[in-house]
N, C-alpha and C positions, 0 to 999 in steps of 0.2 A: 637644653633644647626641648627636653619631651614637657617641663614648662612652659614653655613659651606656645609650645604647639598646643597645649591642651589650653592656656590663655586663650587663645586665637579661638581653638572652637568654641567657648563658651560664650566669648565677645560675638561672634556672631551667631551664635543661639538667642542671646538675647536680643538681636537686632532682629532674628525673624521673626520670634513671640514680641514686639512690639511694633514688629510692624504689620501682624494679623491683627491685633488688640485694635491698632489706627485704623484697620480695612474696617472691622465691627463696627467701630463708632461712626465712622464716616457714615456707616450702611444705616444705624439706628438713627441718626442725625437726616439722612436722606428719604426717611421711611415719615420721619416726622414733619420734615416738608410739604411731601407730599400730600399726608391727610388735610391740614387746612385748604391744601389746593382743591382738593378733592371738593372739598366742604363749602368753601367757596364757592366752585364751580356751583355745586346741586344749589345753593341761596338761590345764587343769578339766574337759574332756570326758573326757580320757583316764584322769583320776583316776576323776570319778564313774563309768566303764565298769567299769574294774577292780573299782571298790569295788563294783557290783552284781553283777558276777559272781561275784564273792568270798562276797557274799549268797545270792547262790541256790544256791554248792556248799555251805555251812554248812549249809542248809534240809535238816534230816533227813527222808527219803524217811518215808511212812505206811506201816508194815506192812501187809502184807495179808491179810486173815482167810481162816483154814484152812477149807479145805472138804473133809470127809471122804466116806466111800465106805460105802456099805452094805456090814455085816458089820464094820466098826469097830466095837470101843469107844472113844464119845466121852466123855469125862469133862468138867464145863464143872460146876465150886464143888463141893460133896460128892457129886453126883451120877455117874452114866454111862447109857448108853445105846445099844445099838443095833438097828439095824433088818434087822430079819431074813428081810423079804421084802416085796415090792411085788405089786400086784396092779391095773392097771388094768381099770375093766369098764365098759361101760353097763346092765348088769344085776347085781344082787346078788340070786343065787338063795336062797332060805329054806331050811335043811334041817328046818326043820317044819312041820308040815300046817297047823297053825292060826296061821300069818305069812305073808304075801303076799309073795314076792319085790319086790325095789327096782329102780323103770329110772329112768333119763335121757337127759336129749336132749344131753348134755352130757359127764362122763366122771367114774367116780367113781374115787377113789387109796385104796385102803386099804392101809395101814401096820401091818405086823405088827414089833411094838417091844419090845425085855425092857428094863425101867429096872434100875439096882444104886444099892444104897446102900453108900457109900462111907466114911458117916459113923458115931458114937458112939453116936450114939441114931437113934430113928427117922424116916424122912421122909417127907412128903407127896408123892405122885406125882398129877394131874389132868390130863386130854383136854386143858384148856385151859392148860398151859403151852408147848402144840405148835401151833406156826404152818410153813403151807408158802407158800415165797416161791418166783415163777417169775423167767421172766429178763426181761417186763414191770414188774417191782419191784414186782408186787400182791401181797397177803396175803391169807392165806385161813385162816378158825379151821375146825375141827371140826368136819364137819356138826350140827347136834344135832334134826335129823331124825327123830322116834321112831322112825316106819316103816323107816328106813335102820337105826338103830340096832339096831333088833329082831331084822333080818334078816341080820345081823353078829354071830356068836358071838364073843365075848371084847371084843367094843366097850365095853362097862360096866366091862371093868376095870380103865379107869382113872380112875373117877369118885371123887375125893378116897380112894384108897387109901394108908393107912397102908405102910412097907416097912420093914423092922425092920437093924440095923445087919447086912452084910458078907449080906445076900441081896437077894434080885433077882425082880421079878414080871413077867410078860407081860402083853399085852393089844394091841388093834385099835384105830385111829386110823382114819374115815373121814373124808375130804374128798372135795368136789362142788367140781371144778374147770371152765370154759370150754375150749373143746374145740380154741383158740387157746394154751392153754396148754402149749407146744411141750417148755420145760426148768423143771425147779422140785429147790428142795432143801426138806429138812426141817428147820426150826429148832428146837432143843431148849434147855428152860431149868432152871439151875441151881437152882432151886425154886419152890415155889409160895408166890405173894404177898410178902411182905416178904424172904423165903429167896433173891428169883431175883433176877434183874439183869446175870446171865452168861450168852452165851451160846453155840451152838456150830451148825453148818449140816455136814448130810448130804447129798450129792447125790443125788435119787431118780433122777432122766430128764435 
């Protein structure tokens, strides 16, 4: 019997030192797993870095639109244009007896402007193909003010004016701008109604 018993404990001595031995192996087996995982993992970061950076130097920069100068010609589709003097006031005096000078509490921009035509036949020039944009990104058309208008020699002409091929007409652009209105340019466009869709920016202030 004291055989048999001391069989028994050895038989299960050696089933526990081999089944510590199988926990080891299992553990260095699972240790070695893991590193390629690991390793793997860091490639695929490294790849997808590359590859967006790769992305974003391909990403062609957005030009940026030209901003011309009083006394340019801007040319923008058949057209050109420039501007040939500024004139900030809060008053626009009348040079005639029967027009009442213009005031504001605010500031008014008139725009002394010659258009060319650049084209074969003739083109449409209009007040309202002219927008002034400040550096709040607000837009501002044309006053159409009669009283202002009045008291503005050459403002009416550019009310739907014909301009015949390789000449060029004058006229006066008022705008009533907010008196927060610090920097603004003038946007001119390649024509009127179906003609335009191009356009081009003067810096007034």
């Amino acid at each position: 019997m004291k055989k048999i018993g001391k069989g028994i404990m050895i038989f299960v001595g050696v089933i526990i030192v081999l089944g510590i031995i199988g926990s080891v192996l299992d553990g260095d087996k699972g240790e070695k797993q893991d590193k390629p995982s690991k390793a793997a993992a860091t490639t695929k970061a490294t790849s997808e870095s590359k590859n967006k950076q790769t992305a974003e130097k391909k990403q062609p920069e957005k030009p940026k639109a030209k901003v011309f100068a009083a006394g340019d010609i801007v040319k923008t589709g058949k057209l050109g244009y420039k501007v040939l003097h500024v004139d900030i006031t809060k008053e626009i005096k009348s040079n005639n007896q029967f027009i009442e000078s213009a005031k504001t509490d605010r500031q008014f921009v008139i725009i002394d402007v010659e258009a060319f035509n650049y084209d074969k036949k003739a083109r449409m020039v209009d007040s309202n193909m002219f927008k002034v944009k400040d550096n709040k990104g607000r837009e501002f058309e044309p006053t159409n003010d009669s009283n202002v208008l009045m008291a503005v020699e050459g403002a009416a002409d550019f009310f739907l004016q014909d301009i015949n091929p390789g000449l060029s007409k004058k006229g006066k652009l008022v705008f009533e701008l907010p008196e927060d209105a610090a920097s603004y340019s003038l946007e001119v466009s390649s024509g009127f109604g179906w003609s335009g869709g191009k356009y081009e920016r003067i810096k007034l202030k």
